[in-house]
N, C-alpha and C positions, 0 to 999 in steps of 0.2 A: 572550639573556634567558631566565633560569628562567620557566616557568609558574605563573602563579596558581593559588590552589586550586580556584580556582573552576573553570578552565580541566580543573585536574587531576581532579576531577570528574566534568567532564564526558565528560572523556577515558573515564575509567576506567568511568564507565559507558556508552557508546557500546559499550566492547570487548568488555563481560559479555551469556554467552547469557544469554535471556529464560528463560522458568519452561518444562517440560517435557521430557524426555528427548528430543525430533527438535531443539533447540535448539541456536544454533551459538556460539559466542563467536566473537573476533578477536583473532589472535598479532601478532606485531610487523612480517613481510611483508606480511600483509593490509592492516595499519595504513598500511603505509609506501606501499603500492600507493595507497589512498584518499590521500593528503596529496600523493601524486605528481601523483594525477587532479586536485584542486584546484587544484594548482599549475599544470597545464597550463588548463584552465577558463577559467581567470580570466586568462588570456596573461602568467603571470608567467614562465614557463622561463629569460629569461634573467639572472633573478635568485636562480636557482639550478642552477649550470651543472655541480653531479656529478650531477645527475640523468639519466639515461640517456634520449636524443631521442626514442626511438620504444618504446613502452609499449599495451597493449591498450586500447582504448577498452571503457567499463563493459559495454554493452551488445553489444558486439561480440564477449565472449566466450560461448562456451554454454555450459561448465561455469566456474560462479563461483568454484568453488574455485581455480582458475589464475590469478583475480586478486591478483597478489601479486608484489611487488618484492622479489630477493633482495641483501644486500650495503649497504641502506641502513643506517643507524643512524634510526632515527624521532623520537627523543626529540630530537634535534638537528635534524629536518626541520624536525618537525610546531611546535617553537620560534621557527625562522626564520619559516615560514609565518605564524603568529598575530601576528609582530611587524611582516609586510607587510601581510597584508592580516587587520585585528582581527576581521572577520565570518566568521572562518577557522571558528573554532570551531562556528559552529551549521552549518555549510555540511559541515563533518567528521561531527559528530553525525547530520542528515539525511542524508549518504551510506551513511557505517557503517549504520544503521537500513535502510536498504532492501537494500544486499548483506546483513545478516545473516537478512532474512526472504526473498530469495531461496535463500542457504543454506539455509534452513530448509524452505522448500518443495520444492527437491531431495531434502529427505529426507525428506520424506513421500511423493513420486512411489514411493523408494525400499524405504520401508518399508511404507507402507499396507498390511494384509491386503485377502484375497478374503475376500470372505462365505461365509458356509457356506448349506448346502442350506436347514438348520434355519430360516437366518434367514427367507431367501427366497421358500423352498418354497412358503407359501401363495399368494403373489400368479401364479403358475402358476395357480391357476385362473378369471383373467379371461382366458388367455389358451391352455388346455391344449387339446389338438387344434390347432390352428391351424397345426403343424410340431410336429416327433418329437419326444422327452422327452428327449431329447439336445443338440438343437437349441436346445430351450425352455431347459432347464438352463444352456445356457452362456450363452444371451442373458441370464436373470436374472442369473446371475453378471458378469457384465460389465459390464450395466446398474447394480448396484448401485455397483461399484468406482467407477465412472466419476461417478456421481451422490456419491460418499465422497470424491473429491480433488476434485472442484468444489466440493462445499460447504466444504471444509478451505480453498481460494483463496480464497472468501468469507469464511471467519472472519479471514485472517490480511492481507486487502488489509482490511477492516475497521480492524485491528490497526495497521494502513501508512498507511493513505491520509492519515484526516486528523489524526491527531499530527504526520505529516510535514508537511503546511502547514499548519500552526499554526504548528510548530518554526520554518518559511521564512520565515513574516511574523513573525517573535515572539511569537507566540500562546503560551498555553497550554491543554491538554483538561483538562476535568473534569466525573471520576464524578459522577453524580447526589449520593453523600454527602459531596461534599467540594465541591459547586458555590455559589458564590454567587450564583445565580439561583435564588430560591424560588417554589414553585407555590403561585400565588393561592389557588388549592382547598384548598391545607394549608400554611401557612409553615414547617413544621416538617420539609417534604420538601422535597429539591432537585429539577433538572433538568441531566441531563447536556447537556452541551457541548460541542460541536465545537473551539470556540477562541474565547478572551477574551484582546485584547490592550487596555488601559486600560478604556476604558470602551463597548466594543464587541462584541459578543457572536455569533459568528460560526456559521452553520448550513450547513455544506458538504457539498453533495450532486452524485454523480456525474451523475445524471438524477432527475427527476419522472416516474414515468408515471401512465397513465392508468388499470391498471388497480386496482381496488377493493383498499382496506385494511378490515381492519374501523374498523368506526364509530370502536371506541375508539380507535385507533391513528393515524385520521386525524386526530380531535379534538385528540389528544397534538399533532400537526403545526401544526394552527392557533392551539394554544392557547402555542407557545411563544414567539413573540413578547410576546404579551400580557404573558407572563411578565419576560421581559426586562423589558419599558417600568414593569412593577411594583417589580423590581427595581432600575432606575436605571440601566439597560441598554439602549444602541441597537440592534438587534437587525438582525442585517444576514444575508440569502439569499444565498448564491453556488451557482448551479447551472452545470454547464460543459456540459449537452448543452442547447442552445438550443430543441431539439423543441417545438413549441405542443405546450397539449394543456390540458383544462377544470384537472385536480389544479396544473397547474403555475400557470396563473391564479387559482385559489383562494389556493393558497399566496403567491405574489406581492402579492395583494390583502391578505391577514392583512398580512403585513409591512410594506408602507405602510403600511396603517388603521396601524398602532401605531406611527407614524412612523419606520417603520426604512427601511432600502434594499436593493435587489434588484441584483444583479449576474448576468447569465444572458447563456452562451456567449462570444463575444470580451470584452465588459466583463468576464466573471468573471474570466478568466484576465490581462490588462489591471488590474484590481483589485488581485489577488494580486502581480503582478510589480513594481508599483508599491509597494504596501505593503511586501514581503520586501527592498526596496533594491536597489542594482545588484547583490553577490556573489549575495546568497539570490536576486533575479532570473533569476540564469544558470542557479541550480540549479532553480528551479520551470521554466526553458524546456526544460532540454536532459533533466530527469530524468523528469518530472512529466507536462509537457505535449505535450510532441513526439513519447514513445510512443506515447499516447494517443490526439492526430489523426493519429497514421500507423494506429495501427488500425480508426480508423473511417472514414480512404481507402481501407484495404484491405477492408473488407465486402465478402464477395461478394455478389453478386444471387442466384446462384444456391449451394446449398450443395454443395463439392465433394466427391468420392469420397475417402472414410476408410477405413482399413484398423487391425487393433489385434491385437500379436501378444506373448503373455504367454510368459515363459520362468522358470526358476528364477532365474535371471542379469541377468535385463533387460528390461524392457519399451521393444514398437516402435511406435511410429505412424506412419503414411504420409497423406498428407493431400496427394491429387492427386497430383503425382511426387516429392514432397517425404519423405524417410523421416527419423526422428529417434528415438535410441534413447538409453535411461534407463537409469543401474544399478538392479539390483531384491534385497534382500536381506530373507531372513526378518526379522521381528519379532522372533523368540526369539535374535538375534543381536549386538542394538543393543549 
């Protein structure tokens, strides 16, 4: 059965990199590797028996460009697939969306520049004398690199996190000027949104902590429910780290008063898998949330010995006995 357009659509934009020159698209092995992965997921393999038995699991490879099935035909998979199981389609879209911002963060590991002296230079002297100018020189420089691909993780899990489960449960995100959730304070301004799926208005947060936002920023926090319930919106918290803490019972309390509902730690995630259905279920367990609480089994207690070794070629890090190394390519190369 030919694909809908809608389907085709979606397709076609699932494949397309995103806006920026470190951005990846997706060819027709990559494609066919994801529709293969679903297929296996969802225990359908033996309803589609050319597909080859043993294949890498998503997360099992380290370089994700190797994700990728050669000799399929896709257009022909990825047809059958939508015709067994119909929740094919958003289960394909959330996949693709997160291999292409792991590709994409591969190339920023890749590409990110060092700082120059210029930038840094001054902050040397909260710290000059304390070790050789030598010494001093490369900690700033390293420090700043290292503080430059964090914050890049942050923008682009930002970019990931919650479009992806919105997309799981059927949500959708929306920009402050396209949202229909208006602030009380001005009707004429919106308020961004995590995910609105009918008439439920959804605020997904990794954690709450405790420490201080400014005034204005928290008030934003409390004030968004209200918003909601103004707008004709039930206004619903899902936090996934359960940790107490005063901000996170504030915030839980705004969301009740405006008669909305709180979702935090096992319920949240319980919430979500419920809401996305059995397919999208499998996808919010095994993609979503099981990285997740396997990294927060793994915390150490104590923080272990790091090592970090910069080449024209590559970058290494060592993390206890653990080494792992990155391709590194000039910027004026891309």
């Amino acid at each position: 059965m030919a694909l809908t357009q809608s389907q085709k659509s979606l397709i076609a934009q699932a494949r397309l990199s995103g806006a920026g020159k470190l951005s990846v698209g997706l060819d027709n092995e990559a494609c066919a590797y994801l529709a293969a992965a679903i297929v296996r997921d969802l225990g359908l393999m033996a309803k589609f028996p050319h597909l080859p038995s043993e294949f890498p699991e998503f997360f099992a490879e380290k370089d994700a460009r190797n994700l990728r099935l050669q000799g399929i035909d896709f257009q022909t998979l990825i047809e059958h697939l939508f015709v067994v199981e119909p929740d094919a389609d958003t289960y394909f879209v959330s996949l693709a969306t997160l291999l292409k911002a792991r590709l994409k963060y591969a190339r920023i590991l890749e590409y990110q520049p060092l700082a120059t002296m210029d930038q840094v230079g001054p902050r040397a002297l909260l710290q000059f004398g304390q070790m050789s100018a030598e010494a001093l020189a490369g900690f700033l420089l390293w420090r700043k690199w290292l503080f430059d691909i964090d914050n890049r993780a942050g923008q682009e899990t930002g970019y990931l996190f919650e479009p992806i489960v919105a997309s799981a449960i059927g949500g959708v995100s929306f920009s402050a000027g396209k949202s229909p959730i208006r602030r009380r304070s001005d009707p004429d301004k919106g308020r961004q949104v995590d995910c609105i799926r009918e008439n439920v208005a959804y605020e997904i947060k990794l954690r709450v902590t405790i420490a201080a936002s400014g005034q204005g920023r928290w008030g934003e926090e409390l004030d968004f429910p209200l918003d909601c319930k103004a707008s004709g919106f039930t206004p619903v918290l899902v936090v996934f780290d359960p940790t107490p803490n005063t901000k996170l019972a504030e915030l839980t309390g705004a969301f009740e008063s405006a008669n909305g509902n709180t979702f935090i730690g096992e319920a949240a995630w319980e919430h979500l898998e419920e809401a996305a259905g059995d397919a999208m279920g499998i996808f919010i367990e095994k993609y979503v949330r099981a990285p997740i609480a396997q990294m927060l089994v793994a915390q150490p207690i104590e923080l272990p010995d790091i090592a970090f070794h910069m080449a024209e070629d590559r970058f290494e890090v060592t993390v206890g006995e653990e080494r792992t190394v990155y391709a590194r390519t000039r910027e004026d190369e891309i």
